[in-house]
C-alpha positions, 0 to 999 in steps of 0.5 A, spaced: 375 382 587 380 381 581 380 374 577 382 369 581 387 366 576 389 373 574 392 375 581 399 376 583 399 371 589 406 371 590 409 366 596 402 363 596 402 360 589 406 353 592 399 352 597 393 351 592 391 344 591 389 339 597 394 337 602 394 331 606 398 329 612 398 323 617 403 325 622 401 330 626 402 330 634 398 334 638 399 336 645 393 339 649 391 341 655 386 336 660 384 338 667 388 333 669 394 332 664 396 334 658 394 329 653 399 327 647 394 325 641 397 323 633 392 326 628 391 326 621 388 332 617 386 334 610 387 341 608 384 345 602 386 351 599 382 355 593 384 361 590 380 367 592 384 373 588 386 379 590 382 385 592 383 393 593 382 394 601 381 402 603 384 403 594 391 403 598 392 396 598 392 390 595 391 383 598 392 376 595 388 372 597 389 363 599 382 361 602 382 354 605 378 349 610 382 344 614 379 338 618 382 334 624 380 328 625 384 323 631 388 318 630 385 312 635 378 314 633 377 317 627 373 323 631 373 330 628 377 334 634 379 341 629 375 344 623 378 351 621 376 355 614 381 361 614 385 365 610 392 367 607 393 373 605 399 376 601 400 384 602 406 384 596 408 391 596 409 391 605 412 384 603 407 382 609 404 375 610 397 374 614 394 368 616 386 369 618 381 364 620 376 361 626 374 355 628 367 353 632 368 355 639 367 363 638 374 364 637 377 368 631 386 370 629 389 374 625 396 374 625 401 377 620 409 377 619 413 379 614 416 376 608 422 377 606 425 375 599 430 369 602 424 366 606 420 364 598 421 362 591 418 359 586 420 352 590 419 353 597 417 359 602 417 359 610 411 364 613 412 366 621 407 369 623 404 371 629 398 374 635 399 377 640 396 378 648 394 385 646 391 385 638 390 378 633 385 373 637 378 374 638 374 370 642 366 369 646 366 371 654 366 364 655 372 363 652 376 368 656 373 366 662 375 359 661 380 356 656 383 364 654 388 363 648 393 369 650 398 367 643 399 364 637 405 362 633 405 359 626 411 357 623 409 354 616 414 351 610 411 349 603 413 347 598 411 344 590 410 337 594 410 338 601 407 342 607 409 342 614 408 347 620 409 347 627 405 351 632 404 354 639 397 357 642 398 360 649 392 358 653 390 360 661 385 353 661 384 349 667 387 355 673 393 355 670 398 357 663 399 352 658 402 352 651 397 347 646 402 345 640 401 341 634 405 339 628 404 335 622 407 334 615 402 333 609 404 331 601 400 335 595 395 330 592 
């Protein structure tokens, strides 16, 4: 890997330091009902350098861990550690990570240069039914995540995103949404 204040990170630059939101909803699926949940959240981003992938590529590379805690009893309801990922000469945007209940995504989108600058930049990324999302058997037997879409704007000062996970959960097909809007502190 190349020095990690040496890299090119392109749209990813606006991200590090340490995000912090309190307005985020969650819509999630329940066997009886959807449930609405507000939450707060502190996201990490680290700078990670770049890399060669198969002496072709090169990636930039954001890291990051997120926790999620719930509003109404501070209790921990998401910790994902993942990746950004800046391919500069395909102009592609990739966004990979896991969480601990035996899943892994890997999405990606292209960037064009009207979506980002040094001041603002919006990723729309996605995974689809037939390639990006890996999970355990028990998983694909009980709660199988059939899509994921992120859209996600940043700028010097704030980061807001909005995302859809398509769920075969509970006998029947549902979309788990969340949104939030976080301040660099």
């Amino acid at each position: 890997m190349a020095n990690e204040n040496t890299a090119d990170y392109g749209p990813l630059e606006l991200l590090f330091g340490t995000w912090k939101g309190d307005k985020g909803t969650d819509v999630s699926p329940e066997p009886d009902d959807d449930e609405t949940s507000p939450y707060y959240e502190t996201i990490i981003f680290e700078r990670g350098g770049d890399l060669d992938n198969a002496a072709t590529q090169v990636l930039a590379i954001a890291r990051y861990h997120l926790i999620v805690k719930r509003k109404s009893n501070d209790e921990i309801i998401h910790d994902q550690v993942g990746y950004w990922l800046w391919d500069k000469e395909n102009k592609t945007i990739m966004h990979s990570f896991t969480i601990p209940r035996g899943m892994a995504v890997l999405t990606t989108g292209k960037l064009h240069d009207a979506q980002w600058n040094d001041k603002k930049a919006t990723f729309e990324v996605k995974a689809g039914k037939d390639s990006g999302i890996v999970q355990t058997d028990f998983m694909l037997r009980n709660a199988k995540t059939l899509e994921f879409t992120q859209k996600l704007t940043v700028s010097q000062t704030e980061l807001s995103y909005s995302q859809t996970t398509a769920l075969d959960i509970y006998g029947r097909k549902m979309d788990h949404t969340d949104e939030n809007t976080l301040t660099k502190v």
